[in-house]
C-alpha positions in Angstrom: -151.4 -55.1 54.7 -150.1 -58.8 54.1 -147.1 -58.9 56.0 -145.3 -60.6 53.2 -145.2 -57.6 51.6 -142.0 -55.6 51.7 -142.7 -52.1 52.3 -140.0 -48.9 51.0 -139.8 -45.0 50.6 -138.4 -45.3 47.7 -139.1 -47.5 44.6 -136.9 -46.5 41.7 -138.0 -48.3 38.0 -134.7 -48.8 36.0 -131.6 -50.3 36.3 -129.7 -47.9 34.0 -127.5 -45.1 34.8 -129.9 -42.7 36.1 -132.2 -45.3 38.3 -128.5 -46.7 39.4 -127.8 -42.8 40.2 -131.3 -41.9 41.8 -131.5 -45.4 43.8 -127.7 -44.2 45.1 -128.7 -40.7 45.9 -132.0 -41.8 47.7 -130.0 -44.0 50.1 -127.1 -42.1 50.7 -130.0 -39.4 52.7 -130.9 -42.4 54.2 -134.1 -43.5 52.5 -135.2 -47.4 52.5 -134.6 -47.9 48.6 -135.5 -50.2 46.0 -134.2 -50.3 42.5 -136.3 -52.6 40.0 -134.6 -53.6 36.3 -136.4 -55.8 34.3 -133.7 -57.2 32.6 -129.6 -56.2 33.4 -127.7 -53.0 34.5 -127.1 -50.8 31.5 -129.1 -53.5 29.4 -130.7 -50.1 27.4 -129.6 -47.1 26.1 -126.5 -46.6 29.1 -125.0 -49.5 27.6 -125.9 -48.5 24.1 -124.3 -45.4 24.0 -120.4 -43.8 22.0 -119.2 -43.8 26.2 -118.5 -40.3 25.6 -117.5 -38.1 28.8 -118.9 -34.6 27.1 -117.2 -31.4 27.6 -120.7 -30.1 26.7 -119.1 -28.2 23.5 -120.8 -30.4 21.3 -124.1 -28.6 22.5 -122.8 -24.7 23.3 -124.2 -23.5 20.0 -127.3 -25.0 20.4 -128.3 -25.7 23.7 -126.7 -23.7 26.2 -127.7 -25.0 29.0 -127.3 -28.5 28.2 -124.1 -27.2 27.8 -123.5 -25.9 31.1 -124.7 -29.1 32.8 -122.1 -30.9 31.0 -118.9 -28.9 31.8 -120.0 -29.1 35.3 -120.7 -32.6 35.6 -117.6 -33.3 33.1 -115.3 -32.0 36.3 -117.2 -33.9 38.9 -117.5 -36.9 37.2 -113.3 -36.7 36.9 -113.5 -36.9 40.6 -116.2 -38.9 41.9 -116.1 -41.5 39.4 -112.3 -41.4 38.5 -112.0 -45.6 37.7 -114.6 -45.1 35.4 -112.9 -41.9 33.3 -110.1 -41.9 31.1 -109.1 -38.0 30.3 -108.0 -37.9 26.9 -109.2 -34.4 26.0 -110.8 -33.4 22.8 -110.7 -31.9 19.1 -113.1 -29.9 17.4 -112.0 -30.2 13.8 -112.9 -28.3 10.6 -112.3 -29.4 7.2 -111.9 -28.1 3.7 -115.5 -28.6 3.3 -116.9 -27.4 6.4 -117.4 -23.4 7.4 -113.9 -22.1 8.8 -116.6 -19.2 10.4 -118.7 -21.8 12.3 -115.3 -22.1 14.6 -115.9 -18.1 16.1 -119.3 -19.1 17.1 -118.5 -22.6 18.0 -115.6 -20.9 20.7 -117.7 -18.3 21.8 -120.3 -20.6 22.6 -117.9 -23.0 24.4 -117.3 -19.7 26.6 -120.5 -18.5 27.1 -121.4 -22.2 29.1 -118.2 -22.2 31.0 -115.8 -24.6 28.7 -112.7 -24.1 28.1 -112.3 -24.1 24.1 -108.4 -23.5 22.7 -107.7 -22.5 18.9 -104.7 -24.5 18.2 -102.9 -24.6 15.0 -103.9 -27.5 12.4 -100.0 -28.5 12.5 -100.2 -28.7 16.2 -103.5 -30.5 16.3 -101.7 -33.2 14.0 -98.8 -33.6 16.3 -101.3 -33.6 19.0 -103.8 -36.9 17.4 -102.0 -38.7 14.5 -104.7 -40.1 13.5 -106.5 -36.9 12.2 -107.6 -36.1 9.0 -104.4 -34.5 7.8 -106.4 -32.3 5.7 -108.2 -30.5 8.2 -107.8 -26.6 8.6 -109.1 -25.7 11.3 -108.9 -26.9 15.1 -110.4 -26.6 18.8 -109.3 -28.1 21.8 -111.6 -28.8 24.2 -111.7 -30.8 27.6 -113.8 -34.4 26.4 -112.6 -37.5 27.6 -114.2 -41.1 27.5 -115.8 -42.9 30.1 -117.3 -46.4 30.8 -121.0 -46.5 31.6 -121.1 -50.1 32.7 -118.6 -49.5 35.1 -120.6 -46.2 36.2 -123.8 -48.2 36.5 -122.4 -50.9 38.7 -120.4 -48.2 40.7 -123.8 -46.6 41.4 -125.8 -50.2 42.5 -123.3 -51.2 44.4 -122.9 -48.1 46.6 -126.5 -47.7 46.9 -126.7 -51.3 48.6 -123.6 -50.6 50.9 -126.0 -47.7 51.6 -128.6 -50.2 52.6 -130.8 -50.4 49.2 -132.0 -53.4 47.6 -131.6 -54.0 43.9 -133.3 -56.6 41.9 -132.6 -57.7 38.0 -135.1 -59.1 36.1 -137.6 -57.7 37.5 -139.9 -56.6 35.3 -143.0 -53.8 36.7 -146.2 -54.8 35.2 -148.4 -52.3 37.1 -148.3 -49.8 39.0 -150.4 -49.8 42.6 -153.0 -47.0 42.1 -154.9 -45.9 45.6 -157.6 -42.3 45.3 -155.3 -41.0 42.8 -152.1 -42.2 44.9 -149.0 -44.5 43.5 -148.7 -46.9 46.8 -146.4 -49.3 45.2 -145.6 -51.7 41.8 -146.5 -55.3 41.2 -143.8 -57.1 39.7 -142.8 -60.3 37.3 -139.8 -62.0 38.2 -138.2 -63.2 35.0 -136.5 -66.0 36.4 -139.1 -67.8 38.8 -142.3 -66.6 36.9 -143.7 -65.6 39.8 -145.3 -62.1 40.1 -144.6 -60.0 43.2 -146.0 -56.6 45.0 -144.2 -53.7 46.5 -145.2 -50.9 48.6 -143.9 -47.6 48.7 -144.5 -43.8 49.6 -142.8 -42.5 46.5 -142.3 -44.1 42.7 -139.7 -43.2 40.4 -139.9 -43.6 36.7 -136.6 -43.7 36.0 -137.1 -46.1 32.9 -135.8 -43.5 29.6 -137.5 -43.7 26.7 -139.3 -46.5 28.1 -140.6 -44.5 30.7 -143.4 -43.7 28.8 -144.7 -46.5 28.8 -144.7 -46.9 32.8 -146.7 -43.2 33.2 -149.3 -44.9 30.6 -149.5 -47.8 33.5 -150.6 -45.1 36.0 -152.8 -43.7 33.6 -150.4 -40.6 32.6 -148.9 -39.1 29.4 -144.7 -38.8 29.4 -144.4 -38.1 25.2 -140.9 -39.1 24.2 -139.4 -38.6 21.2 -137.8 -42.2 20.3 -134.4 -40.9 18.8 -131.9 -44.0 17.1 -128.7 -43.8 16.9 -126.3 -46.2 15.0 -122.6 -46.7 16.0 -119.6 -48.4 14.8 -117.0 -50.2 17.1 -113.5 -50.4 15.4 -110.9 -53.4 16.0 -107.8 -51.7 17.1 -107.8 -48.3 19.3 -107.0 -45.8 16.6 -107.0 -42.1 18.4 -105.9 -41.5 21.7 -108.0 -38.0 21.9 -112.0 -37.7 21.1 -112.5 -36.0 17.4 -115.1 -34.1 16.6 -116.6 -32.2 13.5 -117.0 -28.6 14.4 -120.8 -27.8 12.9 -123.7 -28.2 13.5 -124.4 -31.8 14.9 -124.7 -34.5 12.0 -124.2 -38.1 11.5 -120.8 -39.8 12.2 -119.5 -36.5 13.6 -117.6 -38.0 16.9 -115.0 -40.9 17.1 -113.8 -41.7 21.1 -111.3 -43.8 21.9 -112.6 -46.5 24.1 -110.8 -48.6 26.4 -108.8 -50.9 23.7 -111.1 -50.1 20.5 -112.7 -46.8 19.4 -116.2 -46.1 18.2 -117.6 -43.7 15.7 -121.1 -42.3 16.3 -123.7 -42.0 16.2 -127.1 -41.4 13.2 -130.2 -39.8 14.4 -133.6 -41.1 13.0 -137.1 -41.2 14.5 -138.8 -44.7 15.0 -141.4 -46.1 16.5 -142.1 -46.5 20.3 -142.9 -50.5 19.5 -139.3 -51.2 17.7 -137.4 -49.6 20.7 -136.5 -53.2 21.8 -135.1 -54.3 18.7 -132.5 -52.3 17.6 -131.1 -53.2 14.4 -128.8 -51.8 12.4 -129.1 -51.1 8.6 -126.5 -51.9 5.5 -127.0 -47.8 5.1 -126.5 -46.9 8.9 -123.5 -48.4 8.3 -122.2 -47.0 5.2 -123.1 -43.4 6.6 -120.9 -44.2 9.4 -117.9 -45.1 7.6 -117.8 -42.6 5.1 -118.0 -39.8 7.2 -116.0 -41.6 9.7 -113.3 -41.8 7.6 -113.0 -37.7 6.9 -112.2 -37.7 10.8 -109.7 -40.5 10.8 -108.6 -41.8 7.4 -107.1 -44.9 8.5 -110.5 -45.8 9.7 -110.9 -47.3 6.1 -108.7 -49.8 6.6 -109.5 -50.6 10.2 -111.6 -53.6 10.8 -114.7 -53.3 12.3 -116.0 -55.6 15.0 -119.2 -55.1 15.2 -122.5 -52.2 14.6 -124.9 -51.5 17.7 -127.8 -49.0 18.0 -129.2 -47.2 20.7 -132.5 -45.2 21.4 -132.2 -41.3 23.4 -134.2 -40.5 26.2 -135.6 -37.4 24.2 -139.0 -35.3 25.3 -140.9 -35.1 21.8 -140.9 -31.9 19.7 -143.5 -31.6 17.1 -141.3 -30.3 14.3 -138.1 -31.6 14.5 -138.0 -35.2 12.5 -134.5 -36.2 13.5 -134.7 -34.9 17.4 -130.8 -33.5 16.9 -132.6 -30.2 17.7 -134.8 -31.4 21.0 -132.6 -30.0 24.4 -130.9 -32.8 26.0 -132.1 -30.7 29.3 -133.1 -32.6 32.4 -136.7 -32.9 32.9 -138.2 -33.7 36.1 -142.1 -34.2 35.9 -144.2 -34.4 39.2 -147.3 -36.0 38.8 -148.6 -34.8 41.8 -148.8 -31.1 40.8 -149.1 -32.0 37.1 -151.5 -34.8 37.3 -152.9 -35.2 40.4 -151.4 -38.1 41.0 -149.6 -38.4 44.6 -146.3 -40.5 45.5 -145.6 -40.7 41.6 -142.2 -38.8 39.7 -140.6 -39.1 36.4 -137.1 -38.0 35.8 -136.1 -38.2 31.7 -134.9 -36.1 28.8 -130.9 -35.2 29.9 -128.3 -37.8 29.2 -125.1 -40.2 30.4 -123.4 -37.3 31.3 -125.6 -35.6 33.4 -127.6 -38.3 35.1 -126.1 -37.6 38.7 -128.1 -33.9 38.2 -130.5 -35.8 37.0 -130.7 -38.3 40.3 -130.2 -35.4 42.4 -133.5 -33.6 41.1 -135.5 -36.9 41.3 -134.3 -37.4 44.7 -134.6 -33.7 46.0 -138.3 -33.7 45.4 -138.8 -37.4 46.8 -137.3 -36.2 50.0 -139.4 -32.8 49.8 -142.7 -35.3 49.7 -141.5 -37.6 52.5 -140.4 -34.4 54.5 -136.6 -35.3 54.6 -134.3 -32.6 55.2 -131.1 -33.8 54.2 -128.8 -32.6 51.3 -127.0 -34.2 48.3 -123.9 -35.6 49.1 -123.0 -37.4 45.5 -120.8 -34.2 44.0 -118.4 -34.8 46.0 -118.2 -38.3 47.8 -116.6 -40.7 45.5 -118.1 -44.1 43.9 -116.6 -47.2 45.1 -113.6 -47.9 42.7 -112.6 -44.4 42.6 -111.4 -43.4 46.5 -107.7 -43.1 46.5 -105.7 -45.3 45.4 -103.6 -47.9 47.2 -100.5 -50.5 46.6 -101.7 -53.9 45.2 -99.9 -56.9 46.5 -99.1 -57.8 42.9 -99.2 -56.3 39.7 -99.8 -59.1 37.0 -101.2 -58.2 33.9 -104.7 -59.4 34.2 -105.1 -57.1 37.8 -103.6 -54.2 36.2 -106.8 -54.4 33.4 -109.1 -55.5 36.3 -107.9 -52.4 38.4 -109.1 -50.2 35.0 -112.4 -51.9 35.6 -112.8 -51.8 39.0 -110.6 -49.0 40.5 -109.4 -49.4 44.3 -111.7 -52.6 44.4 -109.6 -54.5 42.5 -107.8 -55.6 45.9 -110.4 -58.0 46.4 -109.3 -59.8 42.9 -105.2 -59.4 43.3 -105.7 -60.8 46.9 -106.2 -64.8 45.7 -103.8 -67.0 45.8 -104.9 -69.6 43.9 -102.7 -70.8 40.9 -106.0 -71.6 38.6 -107.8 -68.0 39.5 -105.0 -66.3 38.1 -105.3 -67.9 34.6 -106.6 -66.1 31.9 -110.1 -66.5 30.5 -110.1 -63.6 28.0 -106.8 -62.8 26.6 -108.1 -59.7 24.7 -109.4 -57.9 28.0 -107.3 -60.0 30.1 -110.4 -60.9 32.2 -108.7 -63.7 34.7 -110.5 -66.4 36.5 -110.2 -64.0 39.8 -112.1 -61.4 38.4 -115.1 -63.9 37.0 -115.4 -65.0 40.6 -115.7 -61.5 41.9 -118.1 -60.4 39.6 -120.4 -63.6 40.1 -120.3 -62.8 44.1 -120.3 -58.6 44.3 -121.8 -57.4 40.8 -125.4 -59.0 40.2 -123.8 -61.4 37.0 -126.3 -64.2 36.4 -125.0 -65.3 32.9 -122.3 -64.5 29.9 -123.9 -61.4 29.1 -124.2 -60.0 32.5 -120.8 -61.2 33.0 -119.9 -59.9 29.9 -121.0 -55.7 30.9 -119.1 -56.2 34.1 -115.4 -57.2 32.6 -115.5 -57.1 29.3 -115.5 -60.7 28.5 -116.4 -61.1 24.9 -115.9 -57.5 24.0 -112.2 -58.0 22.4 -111.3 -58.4 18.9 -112.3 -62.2 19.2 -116.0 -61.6 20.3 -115.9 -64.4 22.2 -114.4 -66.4 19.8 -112.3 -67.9 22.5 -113.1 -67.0 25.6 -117.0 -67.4 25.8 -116.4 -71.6 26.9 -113.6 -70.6 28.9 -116.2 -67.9 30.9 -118.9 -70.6 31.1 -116.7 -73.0 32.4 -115.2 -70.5 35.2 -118.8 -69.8 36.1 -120.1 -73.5 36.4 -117.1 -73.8 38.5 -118.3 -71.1 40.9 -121.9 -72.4 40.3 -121.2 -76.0 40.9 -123.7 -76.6 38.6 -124.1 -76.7 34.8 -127.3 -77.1 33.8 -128.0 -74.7 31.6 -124.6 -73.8 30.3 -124.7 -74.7 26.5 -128.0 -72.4 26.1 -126.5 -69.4 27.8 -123.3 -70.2 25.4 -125.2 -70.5 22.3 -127.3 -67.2 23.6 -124.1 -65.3 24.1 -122.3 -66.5 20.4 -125.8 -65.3 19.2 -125.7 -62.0 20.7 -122.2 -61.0 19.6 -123.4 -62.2 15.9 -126.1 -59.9 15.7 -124.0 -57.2 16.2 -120.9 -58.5 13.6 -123.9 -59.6 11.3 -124.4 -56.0 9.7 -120.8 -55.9 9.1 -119.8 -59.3 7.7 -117.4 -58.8 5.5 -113.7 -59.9 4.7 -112.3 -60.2 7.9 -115.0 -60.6 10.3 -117.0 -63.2 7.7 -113.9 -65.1 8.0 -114.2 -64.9 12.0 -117.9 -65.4 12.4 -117.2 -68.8 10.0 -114.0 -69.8 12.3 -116.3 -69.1 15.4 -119.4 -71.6 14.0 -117.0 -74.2 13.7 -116.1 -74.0 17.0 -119.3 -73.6 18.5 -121.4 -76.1 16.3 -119.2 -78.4 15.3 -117.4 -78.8 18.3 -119.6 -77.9 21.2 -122.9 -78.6 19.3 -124.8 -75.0 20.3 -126.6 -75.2 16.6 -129.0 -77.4 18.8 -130.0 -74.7 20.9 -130.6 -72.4 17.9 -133.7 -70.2 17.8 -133.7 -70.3 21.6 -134.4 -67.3 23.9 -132.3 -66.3 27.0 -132.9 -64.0 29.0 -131.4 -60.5 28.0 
């Protein structure tokens, strides 16, 4: 063995929420971990996704036990993860045109999995969420509430390296280390050196999502997934305070959650194929769907501008005669190769979703620790993420560490503690990111460039889209950096990234933006130079 290899237990594939949960399970039992992403945290479908905390209701008529999982992990997740959860509570809604009899079966389901589900008056409901359809005549109260799955993601990284795990971005596995029908280990490129690297380990996970498929074909193995897209809308201004839902059956546009300063509507549901899952674009009709059925759940939706469309792609196991996939169980599916393949050290953990990934971790990790003979039980119910132990005092309470404290919970003492004048100035005055809180998230939270940075504070993801801040943030960071050389092409490949998602809905308003932004960029800072070039994602 060339002693330049490093050698683990543990190799989790997939830096989004359920490698990030699977990599921090595994270590907190005291496994040597490592977590492999090949691009950023949350880059796919965690960060892609309406950041709904599910009561599970939306699936009791369907999918019962989906809908169990959910309630469950809905109440743990208020407690373990508490920074990254903001409980607004839910309504299930019914209007003129929907079936008033759906809401008996829609309750009694709730009830049957465990969730609490209250019939409340239509007059109440409106006192309740101004914002709803005033029409409606029918309501359900249920417990929903929003959360943020970048902050979840981090969370999970960084306690799995205080728990002695490494974690590496942009690391990309190109093969999979295949010994008399054992998985030893991955080989590796390195996105940002170009130099291709080899890992050893007793036990692989494929915690990859819809892409996991593709990593079982590597070993030679058959994972079908059912690629599932979904399109979502994120509105300028915050205009519900509680999650709205259409009561029956699930359809497009059905769910609007508020979300931190905005709210977004989602989502569609079409099949596509395995090769487009890295280009999610977002059509002129996606789009249309979404606002017209949008608006039936809050009218002034209509008049709300929109920042910006996105799309996303479900970790669903394939079902041979359901076209849409709304039908597939989001249940948690844990394959092991061994057993099903006979291939040894090898485990896939798919299918389930956001809101049940720590069940999800906690399956992947039970059987890794039955294969490497470790007797030691799950501790993630009820130990809380970093950000969300109890709360302490701040030494000051400035505007900018109160928004940093929603993003980072009890670790937000590390930002409030400078006291230098310039780190307390503003760099995004939608989120009110300061320069503080750049610093910290350059030295704790794996940021390598605007977009990184830009999933660990929200920089860019105000009602400007960077308009403003985006040279402000490079500058903070080539301060931190000392260095500068490749500053303009991350700018122009951040202004490119937020226009791809405006770009499907550039109209009125955000046409006049976009043209207010190329002036700045282009004819001020001269990015139009760098157009057509590639950064890393």
């Amino acid at each position: 063995m060339d002693p330049n290899i490093k050698e683990y237990d543990v190799i989790v594939i997939g830096g989004g929420i359920t490698g990030a949960g699977t990599a921090r399970d595994c270590a907190m039992r005291g496994l040597k971990v490592l977590l492999l992403e090949r691009f950023d945290y949350s880059y796919g479908a965690t960060g892609r996704n309406h950041g709904l905390l599910h009561s599970g209701a939306r699936y009791a008529v369907t999918d019962k036990e989906s809908a169990t999982e959910c309630i469950q992990e809905n109440m743990t997740l208020r407690k373990v993860a508490r920074h990254c959860v903001e409980e607004t509570d839910g309504l299930f809604i019914t209007l003129p045109e929907d079936d008033l009899d759906y809401q008996k079966t829609f309750v009694e389901a709730c009830q049957a999995a465990g969730i609490r589900a209250d019939i409340i008056d239509p007059a109440e409901a409106k006192r309740l969420e101004p914002s709803v359809n005033p029409s409606l005549i029918g309501a359900v109260r249920i417990p929903d509430a929003s959360i943020d799955p970048f902050r979840l993601t981090m969370a999970n990284v960084y306690d799995a390296q205080l728990h002695g795990a490494e974690a590496l971005t942009y690391h990309e596995v190109t093969d999979l280390i295949i010994n008399q029908n054992r998985v030893e280990g991955v080989r590796a490129l390195d996105h940002h050196t170009g130099i291709n690297k080899e890992f050893r380990a007793k036990v692989t996970i494929n915690a990859c999502g819809i892409w996991g498929t593709l990593i079982a074909q590597k070993a030679g193995v058959t994972v079908n997934m059912f690629p599932a897209r979904g399109a979502l809308l994120i509105f300028g201004h915050r205009v519900n305070n509680m999650v709205i839902n259409r009561c029956r059956k699930p359809a497009n546009a059905d769910i609007l959650v508020p979300d931190d300063t905005v709210c977004v509507i989602g989502t569609t549901s079409d099949r596509v194929p395995m090769e487009t899952v890295d280009d999610m674009r977002v059509t002129p009709q996606e789009v249309e769907v979404l606002l017209r059925e949008g608006e039936k759940l809050a009218p002034a939706l209509a008049t709300t501008r929109i920042l910006r469309a996105y799309a996303g792609v479900r970790p669903l196991v394939a079902a041979d005669n359901d076209p849409s996939g709304r039908s597939i169980s989001r249940g948690i599916v844990c394959l092991d190769h061994e057993t099903r393949d006979g291939l040894a050290g090898f485990i896939t953990i798919t299918g389930g979703k956001m809101m049940t990934y720590r069940l999800m971790a906690e399956d992947a990790t039970n059987l890794a620790c039955k294969k490497l003979n470790v007797d030691k039980q799950c501790e993630t119910a009820t130990t809380p993420l970093p950000g969300s132990e109890a709360p302490e005092q701040l030494s000051k309470k400035t505007v900018a560490v109160m928004a940093a404290e929603g993003r980072h919970g009890t670790l937000t003492k590390a930002i409030a503690e400078t006291t230098d004048v310039v780190d307390d100035a503003l760099v995004c005055e939608c989120e009110h990111v300061s320069v503080s809180e750049v610093n910290y998230a350059m030295d704790n939270l794996h940021v390598k460039n605007l977009v990184t940075l830009r999933r660990r504070t929200r920089v860019g993801m105000g009602t400007c889209q960077g308009e403003l801040c985006a040279t402000r943030a490079a500058s903070a960071m080539c301060r931190k950096q000392e260095q500068a050389a490749d500053v303009k092409a991350d700018l122009a490949s951040f202004i490119n990234e937020r226009w791809k998602g405006v770009q499907p809905v550039g109209w009125g308003d955000n046409m006049a933006e976009a043209q207010l932004t190329a002036t700045i960029y282009e004819g001020l800072c001269g990015l139009n130079q760098y157009a057509g070039k590639e950064d890393l994602k």
